[in-house]
N, C-alpha and C positions, 0 to 999 in steps of 0.2 A: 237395189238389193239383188244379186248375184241366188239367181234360183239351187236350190242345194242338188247334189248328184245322188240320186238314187240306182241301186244295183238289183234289179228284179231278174229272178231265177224265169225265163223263159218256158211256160207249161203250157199243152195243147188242148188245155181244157179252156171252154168260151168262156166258163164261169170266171175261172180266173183272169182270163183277157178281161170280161167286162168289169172285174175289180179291179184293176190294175188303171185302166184308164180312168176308172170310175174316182179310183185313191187320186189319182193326178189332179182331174177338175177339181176336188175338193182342196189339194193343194194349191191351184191358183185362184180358186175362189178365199182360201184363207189369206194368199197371200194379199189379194186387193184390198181385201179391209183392211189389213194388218198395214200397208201400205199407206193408205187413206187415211187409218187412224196418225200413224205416224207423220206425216205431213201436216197433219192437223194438229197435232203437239206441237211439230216445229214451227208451224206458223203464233202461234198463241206463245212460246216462247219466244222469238223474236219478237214480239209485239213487248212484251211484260220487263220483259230482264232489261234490256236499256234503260228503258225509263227509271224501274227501282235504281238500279244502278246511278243517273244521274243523280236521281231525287235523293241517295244516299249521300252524296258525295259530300255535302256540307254537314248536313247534319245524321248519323247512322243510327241516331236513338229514337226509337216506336212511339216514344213515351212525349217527346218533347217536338217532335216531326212530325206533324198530322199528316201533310201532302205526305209522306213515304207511308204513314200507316194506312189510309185508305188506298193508297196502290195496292201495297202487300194483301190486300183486302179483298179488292177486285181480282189481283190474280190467282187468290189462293180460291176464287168463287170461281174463276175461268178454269181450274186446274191444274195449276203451274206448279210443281212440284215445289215442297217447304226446302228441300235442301239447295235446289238450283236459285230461290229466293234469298235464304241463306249467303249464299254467296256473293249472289248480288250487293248483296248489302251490306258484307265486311270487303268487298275484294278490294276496295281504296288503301286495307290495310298492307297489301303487299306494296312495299317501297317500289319495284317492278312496272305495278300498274300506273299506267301514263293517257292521258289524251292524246291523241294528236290529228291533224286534219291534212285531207289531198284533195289536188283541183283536179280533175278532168274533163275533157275536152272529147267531144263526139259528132255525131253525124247532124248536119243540118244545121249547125249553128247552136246545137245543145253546147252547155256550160254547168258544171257543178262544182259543189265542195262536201266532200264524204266526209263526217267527224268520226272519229272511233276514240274507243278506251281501249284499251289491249295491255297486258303484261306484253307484247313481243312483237312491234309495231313493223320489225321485218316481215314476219309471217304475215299478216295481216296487210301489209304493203306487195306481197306476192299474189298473196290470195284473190288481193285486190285488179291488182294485172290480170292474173291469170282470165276473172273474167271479162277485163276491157277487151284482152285478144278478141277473145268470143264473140264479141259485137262490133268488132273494128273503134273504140274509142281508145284513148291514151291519158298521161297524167302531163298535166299542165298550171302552170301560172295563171291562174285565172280570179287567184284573191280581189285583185284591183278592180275586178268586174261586180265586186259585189260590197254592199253597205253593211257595217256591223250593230245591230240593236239587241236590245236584253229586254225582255218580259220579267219584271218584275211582280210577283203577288205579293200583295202586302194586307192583313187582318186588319177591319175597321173598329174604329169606336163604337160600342153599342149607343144602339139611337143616332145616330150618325143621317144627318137629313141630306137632299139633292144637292142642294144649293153646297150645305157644307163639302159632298163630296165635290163638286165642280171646281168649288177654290183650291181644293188638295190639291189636284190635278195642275191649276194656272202654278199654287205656289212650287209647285215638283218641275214646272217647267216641260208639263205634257198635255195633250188636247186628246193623247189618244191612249183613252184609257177603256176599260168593260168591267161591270160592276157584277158581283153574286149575290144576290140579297140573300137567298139559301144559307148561301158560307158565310155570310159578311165579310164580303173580300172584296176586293180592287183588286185587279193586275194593269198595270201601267205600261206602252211600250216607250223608251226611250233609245235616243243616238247613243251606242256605247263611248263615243267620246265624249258624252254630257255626265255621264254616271257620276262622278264625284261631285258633281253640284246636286245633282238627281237625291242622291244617300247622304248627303248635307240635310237638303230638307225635310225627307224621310223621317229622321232623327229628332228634325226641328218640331215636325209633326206629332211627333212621339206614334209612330204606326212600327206595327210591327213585320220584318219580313219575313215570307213563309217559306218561299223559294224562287229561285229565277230561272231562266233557260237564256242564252243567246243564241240567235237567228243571224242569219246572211240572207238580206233581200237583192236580188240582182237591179244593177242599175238599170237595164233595159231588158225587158222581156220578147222572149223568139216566137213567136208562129211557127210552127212545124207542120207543113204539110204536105210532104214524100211519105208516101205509105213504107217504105223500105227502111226510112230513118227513126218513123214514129214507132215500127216495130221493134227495130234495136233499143230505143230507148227504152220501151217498156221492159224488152226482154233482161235489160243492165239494171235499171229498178228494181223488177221483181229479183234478181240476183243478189242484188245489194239490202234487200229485206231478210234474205235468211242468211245474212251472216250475222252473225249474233254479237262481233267486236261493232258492228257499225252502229252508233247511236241515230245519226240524223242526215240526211241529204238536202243542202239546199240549190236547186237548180233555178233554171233562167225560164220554162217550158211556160207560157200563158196558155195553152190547149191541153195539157195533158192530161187531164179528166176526159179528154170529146177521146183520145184514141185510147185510153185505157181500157174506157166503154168497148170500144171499137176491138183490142185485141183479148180482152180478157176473156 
C-alpha cells in the first residue's frame, strides 16, 4: 500500500513541528494495523472462498447441501463477508467460469499441480508465471508424475453398526475409508479410474453422496534439503495461497511441514 503524499505548510513554531511529526507516527501507526488487518481478511478469504466455491459447484442450494451450508457457516463465523460468499456460490453460473489445472516444476526436485477456477484462465496463467519468475520455478508436464483419487463423502444409514460399515467399504471396492460418527458419514478414498464401479455400488447400497473433492498424490515423494530451495518453495506456496483463483496444490515435498516450521 503506497503511503499517501501529504503537503505541510513549513512553520517555525516546535509546537507545530512536534505535531506534525507527531500526525506522521500516528499515520504509520494507523497504517500497520490497517495493514495487518487487511492481510488478515485476505488470508481468511483465500482459505473460505475456494472451498465454498468447490462445495458449490454440484450442488448451489443451502437447503439441500449441508457440506456448503455449514462452510457458508464457518465462514460467515470467521468474517468472510456475505457478498464475496455470495458469489462464491453462484459464480459456476457464469458460462465463463471454468477449471483448469498447471504443472510446475522448481528447485530441488520439487513437482506440482495448481488447480484453479477462474472466469479468465489467461490472467490467472500470467499471474501464475509472474510468480514462478520470483522463485526461479516454471510450468511443466508433470501430470504423469502423479495418481488421480477422489474423496468421496457419502451420509450413513441410521444405526448403521462396524461390521456393516466395513462391508460397504469391501462392497465399494475401498479399505481406505474414515468414518464421522458426529455426522454419520463415511468418506471413501478411491483410484479415480475405479469410480464407475465405486458409484455402481454407491447406488447399490443405497447411500447417499454429500460431496467429493479429487487429489493428485505424487508417485514418488522428494526430500528437500538445500536451505535456498526449501525457502523458494515456501516463498511460491505461500504465493499460491493468496491468489484466490487457486483452489488446491498438489505437490511431491515429504518434509514440507519440517521447513515451513523453519521459514515461517
Amino acid at each position: 500500500m503506497m503511503a499517501q503524499s501529504i503537503k505541510l505548510k513549513m512553520l517555525p513554531s516546535v509546537i507545530n513541528s512536534y505535531r506534525r511529526f507527531a500526525g506522521h507516527a500516528h499515520w504509520q501507526n494507523v497504517a500497520k494495523i490497517k495493514g495487518a488487518n487487511d492481510a488478515k481478511k485476505s488470508k481468511i478469504m483465500t482459505i473460505w472462498i475456494p472451498r465454498i466455491r468447490t462445495e458449490a459447484k454440484n450442488d448451489s442450494n443451502l437447503d439441500s447441501n449441508r457440506s456448503l451450508k455449514r462452510l457458508v457457516d464457518q465462514a460467515k463465523a470467521e468474517g468472510v463477508p456475505a457478498l464475496a460468499i455470495k458469489k462464491a456460490i453462484t459464480c459456476w453460473e457464469n458460462q465463463d467460469f471454468k477449471e483448469c489445472q498447471f504443472g510446475v516444476k522448481g528447485k530441488g526436485g520439487f513437482i506440482a499441480l495448481i488447480d484453479c477456477a477462474t472466469s479468465s484462465k489467461k490472467k490467472t496463467e500470467n499471474d501464475i508465471q509472474s510468480l514462478m519468475r520470483r522463485h526461479g520455478f516454471s510450468f511443466a508436464s508433470v501430470n504423469f508424475q502423479f495418481t488421480a483419487v477422489k474423496d468421496v463423502l457419502c451420509q450413513l444409514p441410521s444405526n448403521v453398526s462396524e461390521d456393516d460399515i466395513e462391508e460397504m467399504a469391501l462392497q465399494c471396492g475401498t479399505e481406505d475409508y474414515v468414518v464421522d460418527k458426529d455426522a454419520n458419514t463415511i468418506e471413501f478414498t478411491i483410484d479415480a479410474v475405479d469410480q464407475k464401479e465405486f458409484y455402481e455400488e454407491v447406488k447399490t447400497l443405497g447411500l447417499h453422496e454429500v460431496s467429493s473433492t479429487a487429489r493428485f498424490i505424487p508417485q514418488e515423494e522428494a526430500n528437500i534439503t538445500e536451505s535456498d530451495h526449501q525457502k523458494r518453495i515456501c516463498g511460491f506456496l505461500n504465493n499460491m495461497d493468496k491468489l484466490e483463483e487457486v483452489e488446491n496444490v498438489h505437490h511431491n515435498v515429504a518434509n514440507l511441514q519440517e521447513f515451513i516450521d523453519k521459514f515461517s
